[in-house]
C-alpha positions, 0 to 999 in steps of 0.5 A, a space after each residue: 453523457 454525464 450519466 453514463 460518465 458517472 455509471 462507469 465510475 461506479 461500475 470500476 469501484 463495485 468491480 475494485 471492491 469485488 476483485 478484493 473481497 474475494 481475494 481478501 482469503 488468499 491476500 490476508 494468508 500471503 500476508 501473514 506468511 510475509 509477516 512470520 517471515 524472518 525478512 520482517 526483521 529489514 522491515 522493522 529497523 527500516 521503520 526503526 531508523 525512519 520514524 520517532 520511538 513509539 509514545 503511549 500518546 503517538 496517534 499512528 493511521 495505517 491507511 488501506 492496511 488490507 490484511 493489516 501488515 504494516 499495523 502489525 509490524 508497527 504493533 509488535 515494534 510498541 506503537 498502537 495503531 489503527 487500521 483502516 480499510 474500505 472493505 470490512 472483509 480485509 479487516 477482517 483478515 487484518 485482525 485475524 492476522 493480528 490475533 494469530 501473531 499476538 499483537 492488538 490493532 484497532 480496526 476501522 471501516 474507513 475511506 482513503 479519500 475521506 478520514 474522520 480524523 480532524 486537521 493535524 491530529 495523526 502523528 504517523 501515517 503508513 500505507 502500503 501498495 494502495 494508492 495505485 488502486 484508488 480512483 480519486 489518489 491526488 484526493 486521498 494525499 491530500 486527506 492523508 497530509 491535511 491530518 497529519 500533525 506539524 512534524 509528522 511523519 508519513 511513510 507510503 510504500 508503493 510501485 508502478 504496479 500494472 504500469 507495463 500495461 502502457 508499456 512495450 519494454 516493461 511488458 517484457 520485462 513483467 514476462 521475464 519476471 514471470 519466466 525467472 519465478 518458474 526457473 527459480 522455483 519461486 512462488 509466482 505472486 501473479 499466479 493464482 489471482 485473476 490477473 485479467 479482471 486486474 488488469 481491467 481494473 487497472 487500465 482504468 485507474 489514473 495511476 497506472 500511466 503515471 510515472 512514479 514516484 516523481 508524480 507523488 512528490 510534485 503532488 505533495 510539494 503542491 500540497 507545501 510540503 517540502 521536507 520530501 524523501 524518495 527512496 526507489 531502493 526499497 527491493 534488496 532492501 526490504 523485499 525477501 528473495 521470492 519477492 525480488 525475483 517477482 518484482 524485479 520490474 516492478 520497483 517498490 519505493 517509499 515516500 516519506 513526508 515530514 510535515 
């Protein structure tokens, strides 16, 4: 039984890092189209009213960056920061992304759940819509934390992505976004990608049936942390018009920890 427990999880993660190798074209071309959008400019005074001036001395982790839009933005905002992702191919894209912008990014091949940092050693830490996808999240909160200096910041964007999966109202309300992207002639987020094999993906993962952000934050007050905000109006904030429409039922939201 203990083999076949473990074939299984190995069988999510080949299939996870395959799902995203062979989105990571389209994913890191979304990416740079979101990053040339003017809508970037809420992104940047949102970071610019959160977090400490850019240090030549300021180590700054982007985790999971994918196609590397928060590293990106933290660049052209003065911060040097290093980008990290499991799968090369998203790196990949995240340099090209940087390149065709004109910024400079460090790059490496790292795991979410296991940094090759030493303890308080990051001063800022960013990630944005990864942990959902993980296997192991409670670990990787824990990696993230345990790295982070005294007084540092960390800064996670994310939403009950595929949570309408253990949900008849939220099914509905998924539906009715997708109903409101056609109507309001607006690119459908949803479409072009291989939404089954997501939701396959998706199903098996820990935190699709958890309610979020109130998960993070009792995980990171476990952890001692007690300087944690949540902000659940991230939406009209930071997200452009397209994005509201196709995430209205789906609310981003930022955890930031001060450590």
């Amino acid at each position: 039984m203990a083999r076949k427990i473990g074939e299984m999880k190995m069988s999510l993660s080949v299939l996870n890092t395959q799902y995203w190798t062979e989105r990571a074209a389209s994913y890191g071309q979304q990416h740079l189209s979101e990053l040339r959008n003017p809508n970037t400019e809420n992104w940047k005074s949102y970071f610019r009213d959160n977090l400490f001036n850019p240090r030549s001395e300021t180590t700054v982790l982007d985790i999971g960056t994918g196609p590397g839009f928060l590293a990106i933005l933290l660049a052209e905002l003065g911060y040097r920061v290093t980008a990290i992702d499991i799968n090369r191919t998203m790196l990949k894209h995240a340099k090209h992304n940087a390149q065709m912008l004109g910024v400079k990014i460090n790059t490496q091949v790292m795991d979410a759940t296991e940094l090759n940092y030493e303890d308080c050693s990051v001063d800022l830490i960013v990630s944005r819509n990864l942990t959902w996808n993980l296997e192991k999240p409670e670990l990787a909160l824990y990696e993230w934390y345990r790295v982070l200096r005294p007084n540092g910041i960390l800064m996670n964007f994310d939403a009950n992505w595929y949570h309408y999966l253990y949900s008849n109202v939220g099914k509905k309300a998924y539906n009715f976004d997708r109903r409101q992207a056609k109507i309001a002639h607006v690119n459908d987020y949803y479409q072009g990608t291989d939404i089954s094999t997501m939701e396959k993906i998706a199903k098996q993962l820990p935190l699709s049936k958890v309610d979020r952000p109130k998960w993070d934050k009792q995980v990171f007050t476990s952890f001692g942390a007690t300087k944690v905000e949540i902000d659940t109006n991230i939406n009209p904030k930071l997200l452009s018009y397209s994005q509201q429409i196709n995430f209205r039922s789906t609310p981003n939201f930022c955890i930031k920890v001060r450590k």
